[in-house]
N, C-alpha and C positions, 0 to 999 in steps of 0.2 A: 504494500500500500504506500510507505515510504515514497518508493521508485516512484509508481505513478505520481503523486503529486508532486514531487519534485520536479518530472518531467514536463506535468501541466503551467508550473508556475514558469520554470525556464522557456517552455514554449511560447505563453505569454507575454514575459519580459522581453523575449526576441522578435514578437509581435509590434509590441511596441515601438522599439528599436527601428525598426522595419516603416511603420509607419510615420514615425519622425523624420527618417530620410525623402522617405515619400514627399512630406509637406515641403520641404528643400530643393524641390525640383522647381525647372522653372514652370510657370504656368501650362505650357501647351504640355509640356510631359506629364506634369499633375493629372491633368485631364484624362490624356488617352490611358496611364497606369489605371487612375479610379474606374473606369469603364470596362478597361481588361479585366479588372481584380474582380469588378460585378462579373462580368460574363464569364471569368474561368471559375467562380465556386459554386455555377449551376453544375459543375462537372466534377465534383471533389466524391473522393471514396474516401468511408471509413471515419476518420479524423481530422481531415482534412492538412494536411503535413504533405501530402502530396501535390497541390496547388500551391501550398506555402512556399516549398520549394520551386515552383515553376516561379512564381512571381517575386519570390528573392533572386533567382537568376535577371530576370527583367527589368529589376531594381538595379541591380549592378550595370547591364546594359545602358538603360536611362543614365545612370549615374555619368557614364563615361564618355558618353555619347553629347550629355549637356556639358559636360565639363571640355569639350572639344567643339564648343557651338555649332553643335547641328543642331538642326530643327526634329523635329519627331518624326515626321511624316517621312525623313529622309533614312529612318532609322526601322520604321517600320510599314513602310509605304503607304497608302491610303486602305488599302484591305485588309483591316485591324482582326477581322476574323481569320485569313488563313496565318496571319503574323502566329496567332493563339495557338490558331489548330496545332500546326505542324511543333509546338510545344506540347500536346496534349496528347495521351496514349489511346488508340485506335477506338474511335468509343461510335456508336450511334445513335444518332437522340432525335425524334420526332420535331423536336423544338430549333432544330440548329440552323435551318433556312430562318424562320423568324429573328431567332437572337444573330444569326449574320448580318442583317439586314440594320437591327437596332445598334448594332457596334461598331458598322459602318456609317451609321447615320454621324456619326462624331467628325471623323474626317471629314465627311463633307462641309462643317459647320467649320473647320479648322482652315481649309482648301484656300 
């Protein structure tokens, strides 16, 4: 029991961590991250540690990307769902033409 709670609060903490850097980004990365991070934990198994880790890789990416001023869009092109996909393990979901469409809707507001 120890274990897991320790594990919950450290995951937490790292959560946090996580989402402070988030807020450091500059505006248009802010954006397309919170829109990803909605659309990737319609797709989380289990604990969700598995999206965590997708979206801490993408935090790093952003991180290095805006620290090198590029713009977003040049980072993850206009088609923010296969940007996702092709991070995400072979899944199929009823829902995914719909949430492509809404996660794409950002780009074009960014374009």
């Amino acid at each position: 029991m120890n274990n897991l709670l320790t594990r919950l609060i450290g995951d937490k903490k790292d959560w946090k961590r996580m989402e402070a850097r988030a807020a450091e980004l500059p505006a248009d990365f802010r954006t397309v991250y919170g829109e990803m991070k909605n659309y990737l934990w319609r797709f989380t198994a289990g604990d969700g540690m598995d999206i965590v880790a997708i979206l801490r890789d993408i935090l790093d990416l952003f991180e290095t990307k805006a620290a090198n001023a590029r713009a977003v869009l040049e980072v993850t092109r206009p088609d923010l769902d296969t940007f996702c996909n092709t991070r995400l393990p072979e899944q199929h979901d009823a829902y995914r033409p719909k949430l492509r469409t809404n996660l794409n809707e950002v780009t074009q507001k960014l374009a």
